[in-house]
C-alpha positions in Angstrom: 38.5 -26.4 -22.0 35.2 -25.5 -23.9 33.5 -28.0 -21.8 34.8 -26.3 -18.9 33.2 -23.1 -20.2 30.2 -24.6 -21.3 29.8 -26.0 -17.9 30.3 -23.0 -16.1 28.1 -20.7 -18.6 25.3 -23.3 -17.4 25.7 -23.3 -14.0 26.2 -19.6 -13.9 22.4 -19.4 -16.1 20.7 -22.0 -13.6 22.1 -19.6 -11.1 20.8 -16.8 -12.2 17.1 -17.8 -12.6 17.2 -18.9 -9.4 18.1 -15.6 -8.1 15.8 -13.7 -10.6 12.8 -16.5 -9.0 13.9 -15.0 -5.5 14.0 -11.4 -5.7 10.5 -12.2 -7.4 9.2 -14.0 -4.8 10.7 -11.4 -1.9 9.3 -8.5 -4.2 5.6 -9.9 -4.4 5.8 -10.1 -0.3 7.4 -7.3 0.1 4.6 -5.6 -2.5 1.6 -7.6 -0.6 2.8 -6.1 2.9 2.8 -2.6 1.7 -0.3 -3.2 0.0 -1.4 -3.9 3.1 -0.1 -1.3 5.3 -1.5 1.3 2.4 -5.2 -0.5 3.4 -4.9 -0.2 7.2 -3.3 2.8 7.4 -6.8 4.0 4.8 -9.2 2.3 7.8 -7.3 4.4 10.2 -7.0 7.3 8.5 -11.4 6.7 7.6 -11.7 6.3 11.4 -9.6 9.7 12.4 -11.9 11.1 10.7 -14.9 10.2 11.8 -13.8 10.5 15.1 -12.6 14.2 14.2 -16.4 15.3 12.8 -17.7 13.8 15.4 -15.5 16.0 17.9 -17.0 19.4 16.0 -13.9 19.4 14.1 -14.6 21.5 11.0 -15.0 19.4 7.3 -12.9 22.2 5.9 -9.7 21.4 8.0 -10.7 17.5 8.3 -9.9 18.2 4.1 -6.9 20.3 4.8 -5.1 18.0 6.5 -6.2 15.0 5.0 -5.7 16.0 1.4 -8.7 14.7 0.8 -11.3 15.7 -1.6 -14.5 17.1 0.0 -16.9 14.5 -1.6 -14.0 11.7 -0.3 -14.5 12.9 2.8 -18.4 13.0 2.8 -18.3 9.4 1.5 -16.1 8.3 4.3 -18.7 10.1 7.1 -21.9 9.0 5.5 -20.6 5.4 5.5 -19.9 5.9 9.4 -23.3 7.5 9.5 -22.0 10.9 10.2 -23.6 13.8 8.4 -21.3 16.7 7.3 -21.6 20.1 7.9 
């Protein structure tokens, strides 16, 4: 009988560090595609507003809606070759 639960214990450990190995492996994918998405969605978000200072719209409200400080911002528009206002 202690065999049995020896057994059992070991099979239930291997088990378990199989399924730990898994959810490690599914977790670093899953972390790696919203890694990214996070860096696409940053090009986009660069590109809106470039495309948005471009149009005339003000650097004051291209901040207000981005969240983004006013320096980010100049970075992003001096990079595209955009001057701010």
């Amino acid at each position: 009988m202690v065999m049995g639960q020896l057994d059992a214990a070991a099979k239930a450990y291997r088990a378990a560090e199989v399924a730990v190995q898994r959810a490690e492996e599914t977790a670093t994918a899953r972390l790696k595609a919203a890694r990214d998405a996070r860096a696409e969605a940053r090009h986009r978000l660069a590109e809106a507003i470039v495309d948005a200072a471009r149009e005339g719209t003000r650097q004051v409200d291209i901040i207000r809606i981005t969240g983004y400080s006013r320096e980010r911002v100049r970075t992003i528009l001096r990079a595209a070759g955009v001057e701010p206002d």
